[in-house]
C-alpha positions as CSV (number, residue, x, y, z in Angstrom):
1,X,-7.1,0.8,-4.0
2,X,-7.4,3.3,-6.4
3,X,-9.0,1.4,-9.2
4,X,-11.6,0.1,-6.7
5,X,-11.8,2.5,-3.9
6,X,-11.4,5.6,-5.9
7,X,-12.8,4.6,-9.3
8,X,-15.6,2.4,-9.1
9,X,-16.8,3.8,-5.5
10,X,-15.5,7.6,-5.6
11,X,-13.9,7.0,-2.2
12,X,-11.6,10.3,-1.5
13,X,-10.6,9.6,1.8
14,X,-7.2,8.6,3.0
15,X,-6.1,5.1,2.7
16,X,-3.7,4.1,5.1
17,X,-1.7,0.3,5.7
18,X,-2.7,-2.2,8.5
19,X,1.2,-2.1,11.0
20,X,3.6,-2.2,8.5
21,X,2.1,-4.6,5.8
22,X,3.7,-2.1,2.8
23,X,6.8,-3.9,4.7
24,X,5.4,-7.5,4.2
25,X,5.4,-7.5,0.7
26,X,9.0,-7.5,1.1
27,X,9.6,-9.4,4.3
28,X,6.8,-11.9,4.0
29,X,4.8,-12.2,0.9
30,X,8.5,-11.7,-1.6
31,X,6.7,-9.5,-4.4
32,X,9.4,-6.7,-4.0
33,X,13.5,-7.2,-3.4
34,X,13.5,-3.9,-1.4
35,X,11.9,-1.7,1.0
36,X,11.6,1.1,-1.3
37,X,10.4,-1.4,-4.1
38,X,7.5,-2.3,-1.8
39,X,6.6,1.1,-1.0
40,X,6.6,2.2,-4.5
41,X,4.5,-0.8,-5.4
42,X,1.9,0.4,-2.1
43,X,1.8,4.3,-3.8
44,X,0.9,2.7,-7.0
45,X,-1.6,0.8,-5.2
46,X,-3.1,3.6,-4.1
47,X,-1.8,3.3,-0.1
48,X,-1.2,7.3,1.0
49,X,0.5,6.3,4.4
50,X,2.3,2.8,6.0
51,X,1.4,3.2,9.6
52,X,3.3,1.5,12.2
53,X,3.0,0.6,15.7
């Protein structure tokens, strides 16, 4: 997000998660051991807010 989103197109909007996928990269997709792993990895990213339902 922010390389692409924020570099190469200047977006300066918020960026906000699709019903908890920041959780998902624990839970489903395994690239983080904890929940505050996987946030921290989503900030990096460039996510500014995990929305749930």
């Amino acid at each position: 997000m922010t390389d692409f989103l924020r570099g190469e197109l200047g977006f300066d909007g918020f960026v906000y998660s699709d019903w908890g996928s920041v959780d998902r990269l624990k839970v489903f997709h395994s690239s983080q051991n904890s929940t505050e792993d996987a946030g921290r990895q989503a900030l990096i990213a460039g996510i500014d807010m995990d929305v749930w339902a």
